[in-house]
TORZADREN-283476 format. One record per residue: residue number from 1; x negated, y, z negated of N, C-alpha, C in turn. Coordinates in steps of 0.2 Angstrom, whole numbers, m for minus. Example, Ala and Ser with C-alpha at 12.3 -4.5 7.8 and 13.67 -1.06 7.14 Angstrom:
<kolfis>
(1, (m66, m28, m39), (m62, m22, m39), (m66, m16, m39))
(2, (m64, m11, m35), (m68, m5, m36), (m64, 0, m39))
</kolfis>
This chain:
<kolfis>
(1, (m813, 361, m132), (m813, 354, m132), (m813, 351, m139))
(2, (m818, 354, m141), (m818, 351, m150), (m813, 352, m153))
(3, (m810, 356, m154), (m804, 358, m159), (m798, 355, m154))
(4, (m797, 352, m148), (m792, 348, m146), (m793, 342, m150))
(5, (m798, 341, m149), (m801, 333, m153), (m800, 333, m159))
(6, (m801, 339, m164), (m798, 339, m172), (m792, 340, m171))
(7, (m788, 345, m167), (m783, 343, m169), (m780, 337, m166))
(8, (m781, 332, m163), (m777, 324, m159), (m778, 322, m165))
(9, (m785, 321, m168), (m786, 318, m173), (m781, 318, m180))
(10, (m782, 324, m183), (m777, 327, m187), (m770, 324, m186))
(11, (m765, 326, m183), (m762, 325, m181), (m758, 318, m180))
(12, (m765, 313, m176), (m765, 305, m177), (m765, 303, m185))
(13, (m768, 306, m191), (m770, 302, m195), (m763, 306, m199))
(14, (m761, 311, m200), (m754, 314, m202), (m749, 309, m199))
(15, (m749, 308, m195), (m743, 302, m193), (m743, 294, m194))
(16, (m749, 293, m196), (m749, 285, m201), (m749, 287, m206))
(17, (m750, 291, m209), (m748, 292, m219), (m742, 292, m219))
(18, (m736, 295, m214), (m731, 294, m215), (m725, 289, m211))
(19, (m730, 285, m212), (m726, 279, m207), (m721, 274, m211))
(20, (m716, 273, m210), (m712, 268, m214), (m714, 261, m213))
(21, (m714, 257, m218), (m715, 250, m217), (m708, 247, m217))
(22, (m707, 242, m212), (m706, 238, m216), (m704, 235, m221))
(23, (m696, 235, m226), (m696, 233, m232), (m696, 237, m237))
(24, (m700, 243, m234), (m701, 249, m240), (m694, 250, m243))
(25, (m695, 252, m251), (m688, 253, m255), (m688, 260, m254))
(26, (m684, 262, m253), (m683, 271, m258), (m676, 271, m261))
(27, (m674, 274, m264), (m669, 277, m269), (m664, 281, m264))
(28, (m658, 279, m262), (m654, 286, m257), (m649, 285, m258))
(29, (m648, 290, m262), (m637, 294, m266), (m637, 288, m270))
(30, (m643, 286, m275), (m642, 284, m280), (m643, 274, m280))
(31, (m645, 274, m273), (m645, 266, m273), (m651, 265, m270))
(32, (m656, 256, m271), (m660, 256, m267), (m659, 253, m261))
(33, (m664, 256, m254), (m661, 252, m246), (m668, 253, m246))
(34, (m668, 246, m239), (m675, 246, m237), (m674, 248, m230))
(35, (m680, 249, m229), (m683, 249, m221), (m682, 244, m216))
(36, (m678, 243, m214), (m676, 241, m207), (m677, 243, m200))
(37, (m683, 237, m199), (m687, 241, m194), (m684, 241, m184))
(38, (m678, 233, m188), (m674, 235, m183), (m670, 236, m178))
(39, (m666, 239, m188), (m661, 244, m184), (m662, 254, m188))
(40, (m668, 251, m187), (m671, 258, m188), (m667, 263, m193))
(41, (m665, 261, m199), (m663, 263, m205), (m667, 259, m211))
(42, (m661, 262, m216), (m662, 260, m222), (m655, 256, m223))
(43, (m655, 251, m228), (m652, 246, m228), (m651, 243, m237))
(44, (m647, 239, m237), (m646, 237, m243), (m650, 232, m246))
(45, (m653, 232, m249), (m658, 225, m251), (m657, 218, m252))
(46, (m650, 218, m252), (m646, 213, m248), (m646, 210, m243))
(47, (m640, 217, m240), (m642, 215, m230), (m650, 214, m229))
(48, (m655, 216, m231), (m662, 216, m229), (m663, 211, m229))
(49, (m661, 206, m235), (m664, 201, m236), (m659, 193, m232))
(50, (m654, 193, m231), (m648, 191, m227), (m651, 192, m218))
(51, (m652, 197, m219), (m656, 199, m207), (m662, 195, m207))
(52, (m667, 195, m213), (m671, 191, m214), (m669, 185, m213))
(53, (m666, 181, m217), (m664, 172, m218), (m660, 172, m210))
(54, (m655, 175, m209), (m653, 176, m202), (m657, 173, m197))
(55, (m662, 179, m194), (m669, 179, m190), (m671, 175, m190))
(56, (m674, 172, m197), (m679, 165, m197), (m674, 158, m199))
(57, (m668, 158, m198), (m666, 152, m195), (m660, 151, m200))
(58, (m659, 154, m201), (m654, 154, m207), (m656, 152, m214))
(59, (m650, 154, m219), (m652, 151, m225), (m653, 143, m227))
(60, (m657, 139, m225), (m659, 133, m226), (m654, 128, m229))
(61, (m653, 132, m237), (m651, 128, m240), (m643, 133, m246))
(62, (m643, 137, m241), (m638, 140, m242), (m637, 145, m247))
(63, (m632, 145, m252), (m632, 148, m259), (m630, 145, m266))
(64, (m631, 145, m271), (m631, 141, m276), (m635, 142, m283))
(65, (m631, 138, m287), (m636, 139, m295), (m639, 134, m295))
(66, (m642, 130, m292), (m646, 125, m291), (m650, 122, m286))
(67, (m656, 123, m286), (m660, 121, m282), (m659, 114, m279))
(68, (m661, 114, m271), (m660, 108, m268), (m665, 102, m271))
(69, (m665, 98, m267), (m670, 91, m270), (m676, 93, m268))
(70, (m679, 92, m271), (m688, 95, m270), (m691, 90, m264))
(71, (m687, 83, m264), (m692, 79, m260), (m690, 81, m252))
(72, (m683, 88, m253), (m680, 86, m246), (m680, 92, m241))
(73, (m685, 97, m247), (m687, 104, m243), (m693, 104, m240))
(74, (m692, 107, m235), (m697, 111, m232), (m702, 117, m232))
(75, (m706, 117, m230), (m712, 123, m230), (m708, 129, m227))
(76, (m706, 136, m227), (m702, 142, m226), (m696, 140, m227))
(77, (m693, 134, m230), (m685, 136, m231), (m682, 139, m235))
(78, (m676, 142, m232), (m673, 149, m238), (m666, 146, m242))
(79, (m668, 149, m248), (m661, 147, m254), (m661, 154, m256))
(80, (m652, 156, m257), (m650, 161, m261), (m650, 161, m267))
(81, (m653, 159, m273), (m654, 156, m278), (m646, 164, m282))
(82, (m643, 158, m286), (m637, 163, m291), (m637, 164, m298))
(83, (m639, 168, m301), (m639, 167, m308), (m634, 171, m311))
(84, (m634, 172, m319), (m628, 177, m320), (m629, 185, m317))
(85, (m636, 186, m317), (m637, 192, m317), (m639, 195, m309))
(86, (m634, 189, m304), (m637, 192, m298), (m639, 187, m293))
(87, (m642, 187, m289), (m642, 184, m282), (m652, 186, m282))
(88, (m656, 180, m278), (m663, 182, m277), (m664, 178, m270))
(89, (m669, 179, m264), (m668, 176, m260), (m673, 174, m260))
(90, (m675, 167, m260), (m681, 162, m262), (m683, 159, m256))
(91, (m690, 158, m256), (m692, 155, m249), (m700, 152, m251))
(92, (m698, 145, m251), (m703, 137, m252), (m708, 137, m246))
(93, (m713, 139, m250), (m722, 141, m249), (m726, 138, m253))
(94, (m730, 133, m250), (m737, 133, m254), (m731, 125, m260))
(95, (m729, 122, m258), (m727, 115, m262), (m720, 120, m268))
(96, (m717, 124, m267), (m714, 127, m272), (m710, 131, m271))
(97, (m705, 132, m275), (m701, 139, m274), (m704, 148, m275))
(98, (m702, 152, m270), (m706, 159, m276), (m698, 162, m271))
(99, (m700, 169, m274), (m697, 175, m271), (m699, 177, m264))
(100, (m696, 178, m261), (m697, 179, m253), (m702, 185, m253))
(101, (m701, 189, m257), (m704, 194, m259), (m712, 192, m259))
(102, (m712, 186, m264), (m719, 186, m264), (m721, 182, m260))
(103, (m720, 181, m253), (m722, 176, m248), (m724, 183, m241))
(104, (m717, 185, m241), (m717, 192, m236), (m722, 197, m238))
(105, (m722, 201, m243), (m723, 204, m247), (m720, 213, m245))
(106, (m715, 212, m243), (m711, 219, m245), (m711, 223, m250))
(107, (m709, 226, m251), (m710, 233, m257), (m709, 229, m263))
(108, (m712, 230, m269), (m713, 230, m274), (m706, 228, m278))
(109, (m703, 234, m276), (m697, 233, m280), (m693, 227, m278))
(110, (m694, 223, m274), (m688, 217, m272), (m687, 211, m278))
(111, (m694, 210, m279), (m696, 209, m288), (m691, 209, m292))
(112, (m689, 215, m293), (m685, 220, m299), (m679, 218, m297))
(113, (m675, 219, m292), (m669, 219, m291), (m666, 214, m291))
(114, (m657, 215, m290), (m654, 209, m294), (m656, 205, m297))
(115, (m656, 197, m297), (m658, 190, m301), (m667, 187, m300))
(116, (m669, 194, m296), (m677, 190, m296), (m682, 191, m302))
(117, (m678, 196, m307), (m684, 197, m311), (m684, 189, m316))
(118, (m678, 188, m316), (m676, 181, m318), (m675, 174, m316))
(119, (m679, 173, m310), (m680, 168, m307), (m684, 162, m310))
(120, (m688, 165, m315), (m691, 158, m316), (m692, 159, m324))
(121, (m687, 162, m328), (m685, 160, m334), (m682, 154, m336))
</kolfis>
């Protein structure tokens, strides 16, 4: 009965270490996808972030190089912000604009990619 017990346990704790999140980035044939939990792949960091705005009710304020009126947004509404160097998906938390990224808190890497390292240059 003991050693059913270590192994359940074992077992149990090997399969949360390798559990996917959520958003997690990995590298695959040279591109980054995340974790799509539900449609149970990996995905473009794009599409990831588009199924997101989707779900939660569309992109509010659509897409654009220019942020909407400040007096006329709301608390979780989402902007595609456009800059030269790319596309970031923005979403207004806490009186302001941030990276959806840093609201969600998906992988790390969401940060880095396309036009959000430059978001608020």
């Amino acid at each position: 009965m003991k050693k059913i017990s270590i192994l359940f346990l074992s077992i149990l704790l090997s399969s949360s270490l390798f559990a996917i999140e959520n958003g997690e980035v990995r590298v695959i044939k040279g591109e980054e996808k995340a974790w799509h939990e539900k449609s149970n792949s990996y995905i473009s960091l794009e599409a990831f972030w588009r199924d997101y705005a989707k779900n939660s009710g569309g992109l509010t304020w659509g897409e654009g190089r220019e942020y909407p009126d400040y007096n006329k947004v709301n608390e979780f509404d989402l902007f595609m912000v456009e800059l030269d160097s790319g596309i970031c998906l923005m979403e207004f938390y806490h009186s302001r604009w941030r990276r959806a990224n840093d609201v969600r808190r998906w992988d790390d890497n969401f940060n880095e990619f396309s036009a959000c390292p430059n978001v608020f240059n």
